[in-house]
C-alpha positions in Angstrom: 10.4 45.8 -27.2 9.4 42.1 -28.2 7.2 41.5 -30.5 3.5 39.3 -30.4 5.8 36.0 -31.5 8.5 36.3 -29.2 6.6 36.9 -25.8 5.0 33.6 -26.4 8.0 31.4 -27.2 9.6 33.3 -24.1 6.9 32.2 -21.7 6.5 28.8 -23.3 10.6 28.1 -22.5 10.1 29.5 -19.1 7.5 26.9 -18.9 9.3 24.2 -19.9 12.6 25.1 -18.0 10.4 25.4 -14.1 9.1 21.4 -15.2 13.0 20.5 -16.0 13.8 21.9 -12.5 11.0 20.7 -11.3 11.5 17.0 -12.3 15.3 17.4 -12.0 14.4 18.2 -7.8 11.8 15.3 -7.3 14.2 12.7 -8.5 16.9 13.8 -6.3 14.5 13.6 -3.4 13.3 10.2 -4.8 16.8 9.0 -4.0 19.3 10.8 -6.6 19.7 10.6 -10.3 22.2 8.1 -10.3 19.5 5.5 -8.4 16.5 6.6 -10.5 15.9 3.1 -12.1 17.1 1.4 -9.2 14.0 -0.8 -7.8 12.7 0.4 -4.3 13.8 -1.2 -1.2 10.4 -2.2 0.0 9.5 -4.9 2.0 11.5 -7.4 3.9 11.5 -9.8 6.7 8.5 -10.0 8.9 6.7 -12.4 11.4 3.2 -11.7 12.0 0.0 -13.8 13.1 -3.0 -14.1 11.1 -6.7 -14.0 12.1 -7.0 -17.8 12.7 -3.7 -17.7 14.7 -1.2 -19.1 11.9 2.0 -17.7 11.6 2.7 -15.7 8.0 6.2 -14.6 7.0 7.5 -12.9 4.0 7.8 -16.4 2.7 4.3 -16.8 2.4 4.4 -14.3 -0.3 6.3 -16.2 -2.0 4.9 -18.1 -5.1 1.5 -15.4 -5.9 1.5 -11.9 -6.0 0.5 -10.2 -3.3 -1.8 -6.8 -1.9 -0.8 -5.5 1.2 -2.7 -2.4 2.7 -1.7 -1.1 6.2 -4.5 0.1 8.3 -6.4 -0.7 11.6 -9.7 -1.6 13.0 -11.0 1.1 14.2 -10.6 3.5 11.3 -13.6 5.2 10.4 -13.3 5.3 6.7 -9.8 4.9 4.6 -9.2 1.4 5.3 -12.8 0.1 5.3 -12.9 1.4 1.5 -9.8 0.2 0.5 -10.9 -3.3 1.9 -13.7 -3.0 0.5 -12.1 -1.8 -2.8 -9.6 -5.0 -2.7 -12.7 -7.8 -2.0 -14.5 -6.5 -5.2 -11.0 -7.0 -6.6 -10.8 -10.4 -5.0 -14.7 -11.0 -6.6 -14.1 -9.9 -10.0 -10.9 -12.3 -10.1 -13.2 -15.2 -9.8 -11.3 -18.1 -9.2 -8.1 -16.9 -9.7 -8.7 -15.1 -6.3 -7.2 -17.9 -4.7 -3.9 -17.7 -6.2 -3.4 -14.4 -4.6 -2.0 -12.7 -1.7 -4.3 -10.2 0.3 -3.3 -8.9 3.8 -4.8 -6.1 6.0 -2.0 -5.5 7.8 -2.4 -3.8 11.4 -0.5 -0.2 12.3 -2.6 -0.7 16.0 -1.0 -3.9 17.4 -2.9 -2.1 21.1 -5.8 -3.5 19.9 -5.9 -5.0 16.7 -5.7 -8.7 18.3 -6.3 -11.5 16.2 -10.3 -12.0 17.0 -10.4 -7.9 16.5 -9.0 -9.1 13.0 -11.2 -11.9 12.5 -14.6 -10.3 13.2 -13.7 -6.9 11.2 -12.6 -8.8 8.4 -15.6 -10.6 8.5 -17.4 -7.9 6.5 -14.5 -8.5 3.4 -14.0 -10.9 1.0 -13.0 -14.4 2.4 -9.7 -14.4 0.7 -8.3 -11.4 2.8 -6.2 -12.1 5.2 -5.3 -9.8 8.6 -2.1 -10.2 10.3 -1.2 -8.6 13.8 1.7 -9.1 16.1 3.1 -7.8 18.7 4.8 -4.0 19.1 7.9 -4.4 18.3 6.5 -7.3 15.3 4.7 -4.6 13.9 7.2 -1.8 14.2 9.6 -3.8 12.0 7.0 -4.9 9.3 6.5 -1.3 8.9 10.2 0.0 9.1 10.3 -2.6 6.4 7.7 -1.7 4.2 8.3 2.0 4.9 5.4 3.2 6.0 4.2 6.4 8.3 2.2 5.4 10.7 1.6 7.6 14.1 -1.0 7.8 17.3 -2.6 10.7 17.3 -4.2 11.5 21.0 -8.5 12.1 21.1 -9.4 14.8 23.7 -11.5 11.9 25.1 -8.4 9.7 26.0 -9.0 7.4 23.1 -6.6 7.7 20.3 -6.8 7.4 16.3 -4.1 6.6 13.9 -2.8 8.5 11.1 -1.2 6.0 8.2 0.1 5.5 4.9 -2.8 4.6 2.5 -1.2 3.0 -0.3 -1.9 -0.2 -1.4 1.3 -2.4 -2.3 1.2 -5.0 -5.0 4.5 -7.4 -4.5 5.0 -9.9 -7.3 5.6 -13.3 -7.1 8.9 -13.4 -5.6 7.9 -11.1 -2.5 9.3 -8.2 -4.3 7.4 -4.8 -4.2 6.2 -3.7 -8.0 4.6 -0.7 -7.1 1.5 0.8 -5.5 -1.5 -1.1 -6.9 -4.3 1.1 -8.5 -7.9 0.8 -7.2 -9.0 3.9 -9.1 -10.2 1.8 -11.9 -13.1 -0.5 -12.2 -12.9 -3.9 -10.1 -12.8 -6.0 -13.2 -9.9 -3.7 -15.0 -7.6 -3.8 -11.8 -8.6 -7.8 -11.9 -6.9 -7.9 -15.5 -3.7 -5.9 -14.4 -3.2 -8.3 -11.7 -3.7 -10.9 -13.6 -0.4 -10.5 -15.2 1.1 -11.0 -12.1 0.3 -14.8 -11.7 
């Protein structure tokens, strides 16, 4: 029979070993333990249209970091808050809002033209940018920056989309750093990317 001392210590090393397992298992999923401090392959070539018509490429990233958030227009509430999230961002970065990057990138190519971007954005700080393209434009921007994105049918005939959330925070080279954190205050997420320009 164990004693009052040894129960605890048992319990407390069960503990510990499931989190060992545990953390073992989710970086093998992450892409195995031999690639754990490998940086992820996010992002790539792209060639989208922005609201006014211009042309933006993954070159245009280059030079200024850069928030990317993957949404559409007619989402009812994740991406107008995370716009809305990134222009008090933008605001709190003052000036230094002009040396970055933000793009509201479309998952809804259907209907997201470029006048659907222009007048949504509208609403959003000046410094965000939408881009839109055409299906197969789109499809490869997100295949490149690995992201889910799916129709989802309305019983009405209309549709909604179901999409990755994250916002991505690439640095100055065009490469991805990791998902930018908007859980913070605007003026503290202002200061973290400030030590990307």
């Amino acid at each position: 029979m164990m004693d009052r001392t040894t129960r605890p210590l048992i319990i407390i090393g069960a503990f510990a070993g499931s989190l060992l397992v545990g953390l073992v298992l989710m970086l093998w999923v992450l892409g195995g333990l031999g690639n754990v401090a490998a940086p992820a392959a996010i992002g790539g070539p792209f060639q989208l249209t922005d609201q006014s018509g211009r042309t933006v490429t993954e070159k245009n990233l280059q030079g200024r970091p850069t928030l990317i958030f993957f949404g559409y227009t007619h989402c009812p509430d994740v991406c107008p808050t995370a716009l809305f999230e990134i222009s008090e961002v933008l605001r709190a970065l003052g000036k230094d809002a002009e040396r970055v990057n933000a793009y509201f990138i479309s998952v809804d190519p259907e209907r997201d033209t470029s006048k659907d971007m222009k007048d949504y954005l509208s609403s959003f700080d000046p410094n965000l940018k939408g881009l839109t393209g055409n299906p197969d434009q789109i499809a490869k921007v997100i295949s490149a920056y690995r992201v889910y994105a799916r129709k989802v049918p309305l019983k009405d005939g209309d549709y909604t989309m179901d999409h990755t959330a994250l916002i991505y925070l690439m640095d100055r080279e065009g490469k991805f750093v990791s998902p930018f954190n908007l859980k913070q205050t605007p003026e503290k997420a202002a200061a973290d990317l400030r030590h990307y320009l």
